[in-house]
C-alpha positions as CSV (number, residue, x, y, z in Angstrom):
1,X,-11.0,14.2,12.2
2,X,-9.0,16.1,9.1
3,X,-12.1,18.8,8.7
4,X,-10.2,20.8,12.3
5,X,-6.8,20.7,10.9
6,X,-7.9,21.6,7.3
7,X,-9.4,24.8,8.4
8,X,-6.5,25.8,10.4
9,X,-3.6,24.9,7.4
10,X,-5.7,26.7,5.2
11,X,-5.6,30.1,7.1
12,X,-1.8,29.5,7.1
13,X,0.4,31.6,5.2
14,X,2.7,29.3,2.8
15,X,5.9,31.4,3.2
16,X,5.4,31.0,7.1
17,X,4.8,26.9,7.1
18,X,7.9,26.6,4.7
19,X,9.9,28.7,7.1
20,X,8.5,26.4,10.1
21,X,9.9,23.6,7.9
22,X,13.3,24.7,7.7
23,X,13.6,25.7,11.2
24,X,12.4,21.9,12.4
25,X,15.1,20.8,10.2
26,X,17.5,22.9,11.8
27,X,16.8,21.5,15.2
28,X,16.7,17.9,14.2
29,X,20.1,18.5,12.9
30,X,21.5,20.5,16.1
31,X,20.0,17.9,18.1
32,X,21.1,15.0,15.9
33,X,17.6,13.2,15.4
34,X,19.2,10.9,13.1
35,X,18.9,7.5,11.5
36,X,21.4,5.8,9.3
37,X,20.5,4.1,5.8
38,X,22.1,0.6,5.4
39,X,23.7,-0.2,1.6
40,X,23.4,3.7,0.8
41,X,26.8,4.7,0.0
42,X,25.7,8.8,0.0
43,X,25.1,10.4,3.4
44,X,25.2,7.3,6.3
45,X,22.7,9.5,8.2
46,X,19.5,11.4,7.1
47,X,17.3,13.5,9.6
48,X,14.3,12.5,10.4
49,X,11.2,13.3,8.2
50,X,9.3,16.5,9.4
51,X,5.6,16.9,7.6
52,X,3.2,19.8,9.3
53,X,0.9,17.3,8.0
54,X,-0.3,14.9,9.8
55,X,-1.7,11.2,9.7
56,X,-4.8,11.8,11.6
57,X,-7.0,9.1,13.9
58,X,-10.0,9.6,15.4
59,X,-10.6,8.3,19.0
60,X,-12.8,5.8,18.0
61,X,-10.4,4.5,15.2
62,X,-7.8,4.6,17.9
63,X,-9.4,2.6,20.4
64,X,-9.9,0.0,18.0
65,X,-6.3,-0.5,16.8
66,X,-5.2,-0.3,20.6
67,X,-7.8,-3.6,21.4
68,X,-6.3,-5.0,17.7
69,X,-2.8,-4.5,18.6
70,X,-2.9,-5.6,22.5
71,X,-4.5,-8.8,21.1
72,X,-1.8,-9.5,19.0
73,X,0.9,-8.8,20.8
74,X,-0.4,-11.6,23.2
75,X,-0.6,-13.6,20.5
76,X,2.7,-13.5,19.5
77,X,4.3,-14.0,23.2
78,X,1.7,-17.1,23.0
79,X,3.5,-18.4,20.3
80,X,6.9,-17.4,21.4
81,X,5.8,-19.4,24.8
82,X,4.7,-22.5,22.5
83,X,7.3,-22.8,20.6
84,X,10.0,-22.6,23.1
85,X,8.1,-25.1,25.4
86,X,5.5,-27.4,24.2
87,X,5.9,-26.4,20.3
88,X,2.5,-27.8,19.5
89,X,1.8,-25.8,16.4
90,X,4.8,-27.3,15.3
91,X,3.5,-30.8,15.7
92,X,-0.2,-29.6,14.4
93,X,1.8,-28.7,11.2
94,X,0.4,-25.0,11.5
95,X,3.6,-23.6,11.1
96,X,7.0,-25.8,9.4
97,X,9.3,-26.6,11.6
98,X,12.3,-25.9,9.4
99,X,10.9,-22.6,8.8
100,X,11.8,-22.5,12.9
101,X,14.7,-24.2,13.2
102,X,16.2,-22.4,10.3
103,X,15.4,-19.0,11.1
104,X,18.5,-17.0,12.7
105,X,16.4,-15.6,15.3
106,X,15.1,-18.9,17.0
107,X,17.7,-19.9,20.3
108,X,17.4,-23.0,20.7
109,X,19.5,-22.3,24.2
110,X,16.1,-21.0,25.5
111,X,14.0,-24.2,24.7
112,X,12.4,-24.5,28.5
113,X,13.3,-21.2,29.7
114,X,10.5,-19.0,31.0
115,X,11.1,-15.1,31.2
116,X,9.9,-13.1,34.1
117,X,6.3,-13.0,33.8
118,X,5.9,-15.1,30.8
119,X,7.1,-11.6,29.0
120,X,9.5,-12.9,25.3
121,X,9.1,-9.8,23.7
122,X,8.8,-6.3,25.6
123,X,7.9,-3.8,23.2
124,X,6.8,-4.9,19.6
125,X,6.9,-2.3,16.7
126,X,3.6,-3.0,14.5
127,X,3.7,-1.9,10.9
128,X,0.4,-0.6,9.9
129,X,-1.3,0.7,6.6
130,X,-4.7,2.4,5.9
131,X,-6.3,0.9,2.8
132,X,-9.7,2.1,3.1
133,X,-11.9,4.3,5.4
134,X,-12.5,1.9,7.8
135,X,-9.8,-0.8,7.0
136,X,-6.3,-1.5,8.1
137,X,-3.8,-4.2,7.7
138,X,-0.7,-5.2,9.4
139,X,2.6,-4.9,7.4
140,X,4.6,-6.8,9.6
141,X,5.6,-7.5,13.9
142,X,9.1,-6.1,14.5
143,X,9.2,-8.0,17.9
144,X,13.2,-8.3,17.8
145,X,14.6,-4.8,18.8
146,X,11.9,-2.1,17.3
147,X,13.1,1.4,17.5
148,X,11.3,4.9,16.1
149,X,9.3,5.9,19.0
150,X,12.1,8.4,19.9
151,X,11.6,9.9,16.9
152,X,7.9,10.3,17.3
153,X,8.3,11.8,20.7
154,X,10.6,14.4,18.9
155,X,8.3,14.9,15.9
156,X,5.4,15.7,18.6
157,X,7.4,18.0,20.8
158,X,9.0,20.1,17.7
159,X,4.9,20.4,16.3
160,X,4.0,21.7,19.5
161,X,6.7,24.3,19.5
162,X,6.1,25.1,16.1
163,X,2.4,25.3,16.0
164,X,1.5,25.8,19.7
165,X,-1.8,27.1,18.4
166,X,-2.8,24.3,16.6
167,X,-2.9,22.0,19.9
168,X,-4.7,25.0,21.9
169,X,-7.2,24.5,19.0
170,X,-7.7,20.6,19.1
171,X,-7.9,17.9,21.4
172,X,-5.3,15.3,20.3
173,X,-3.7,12.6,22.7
174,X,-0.4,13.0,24.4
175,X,2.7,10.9,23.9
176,X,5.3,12.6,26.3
177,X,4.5,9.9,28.8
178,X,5.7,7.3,26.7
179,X,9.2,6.7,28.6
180,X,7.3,6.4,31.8
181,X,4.7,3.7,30.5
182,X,8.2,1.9,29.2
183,X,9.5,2.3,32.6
184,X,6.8,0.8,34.2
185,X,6.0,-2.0,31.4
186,X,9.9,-3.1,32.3
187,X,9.6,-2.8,35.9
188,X,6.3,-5.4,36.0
189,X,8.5,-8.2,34.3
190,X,11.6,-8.2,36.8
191,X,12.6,-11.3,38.1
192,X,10.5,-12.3,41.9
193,X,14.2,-12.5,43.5
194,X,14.7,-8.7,42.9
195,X,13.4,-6.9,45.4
196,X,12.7,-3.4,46.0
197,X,13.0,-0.8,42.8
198,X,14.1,-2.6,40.4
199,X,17.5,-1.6,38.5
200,X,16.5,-1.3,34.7
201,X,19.0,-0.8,32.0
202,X,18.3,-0.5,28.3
203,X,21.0,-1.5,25.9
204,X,22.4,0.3,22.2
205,X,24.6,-1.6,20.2
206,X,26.7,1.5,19.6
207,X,27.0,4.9,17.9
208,X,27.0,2.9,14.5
209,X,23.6,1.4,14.8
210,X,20.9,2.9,12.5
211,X,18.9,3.7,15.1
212,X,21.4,5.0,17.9
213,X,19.7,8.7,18.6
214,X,16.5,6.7,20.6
């Protein structure tokens, strides 16, 4: 999928991508597309990275990681289910119970509590790496409170006014949609006593949170 892309950065003229550069730079920091470093004592915040070169995915290669990813995702509100209700691969000894019990994450206030829908975890942030052609593995599940789709959303839209060109020239999926498919992913889980449109918030921790632009 690189071959379309590597003809078209090759025709490009270096001053002219370096210029396109600094000119995405100067909109992320108008716009403040930010995220803050924790334990850094120079500059709190640092813009987003910018590269006019892409991490490319074929359909097919796409397709695959979507059925990977939906299947794990269920498997991870599976286990959330069991181990707030019958914990049975606690008593199988698949998983320690301290490790559980111990972890600062695990409340036991919602032992027997059933979320709308069965739903624990709404949107899960999977860590992914490419170590061969046809290989990937899974870094880790951030299935507390994930955040940097904003920025991808932003990345995307600052290409496409950058490079316009570029996506008249190849077919790649669209993203903008995202917000709407969150939308709708949060509307299916409200509870069955709310009726009509449902009323959907989604909460920040503040302006000091690393990840306060999305």
């Amino acid at each position: 999928p690189y071959e379309a892309y590597d003809r078209w950065l090759k025709e490009q003229d270096p001053a002219r991508l370096t210029q396109k550069m600094q000119d995405a730079e100067r909109v992320f920091r108008k716009t403040g597309i930010t995220f803050a470093v924790y334990g850094e004592q120079e500059a709190s915040e640092r813009l987003i990275p910018f590269d006019i070169v892409p991490r490319i995915l074929s359909g097919h290669e796409w397709r695959r990681l979507t059925q990977g990813i939906e299947q794990r995702v269920q498997a991870l509100n599976a286990f959330l289910d069991d181990i707030y209700h019958r914990q049975e691969i606690l008593r199988a000894g698949r998983v320690p119970r301290d490790l559980v019990a111990r972890n600062e994450a695990f409340l036991p206030e919602m032992i027997g509590v059933k979320p709308p829908a069965g739903v624990y975890t709404h949107i899960i942030g999977v860590d992914i790496v490419r170590i061969s052609e046809n290989e990937f593995y899974v870094l880790e599940d951030n299935a507390r409170t994930p955040s940097g789709v904003s920025y991808m959303l932003e990345n995307r839209e600052t290409m496409m006014q950058l490079f316009p060109e570029l996506f008249q020239k190849i077919k790649v999926r669209p993203v903008e949609n995202y917000p709407q498919l969150l939308r709708q992913s949060l509307a299916a889980v409200r509870p069955q006593s709310a009726k009509g449109a449902p009323t959907i918030a989604v909460l920040t921790p503040g302006s000091y949170n690393s990840a306060y632009f999305e």
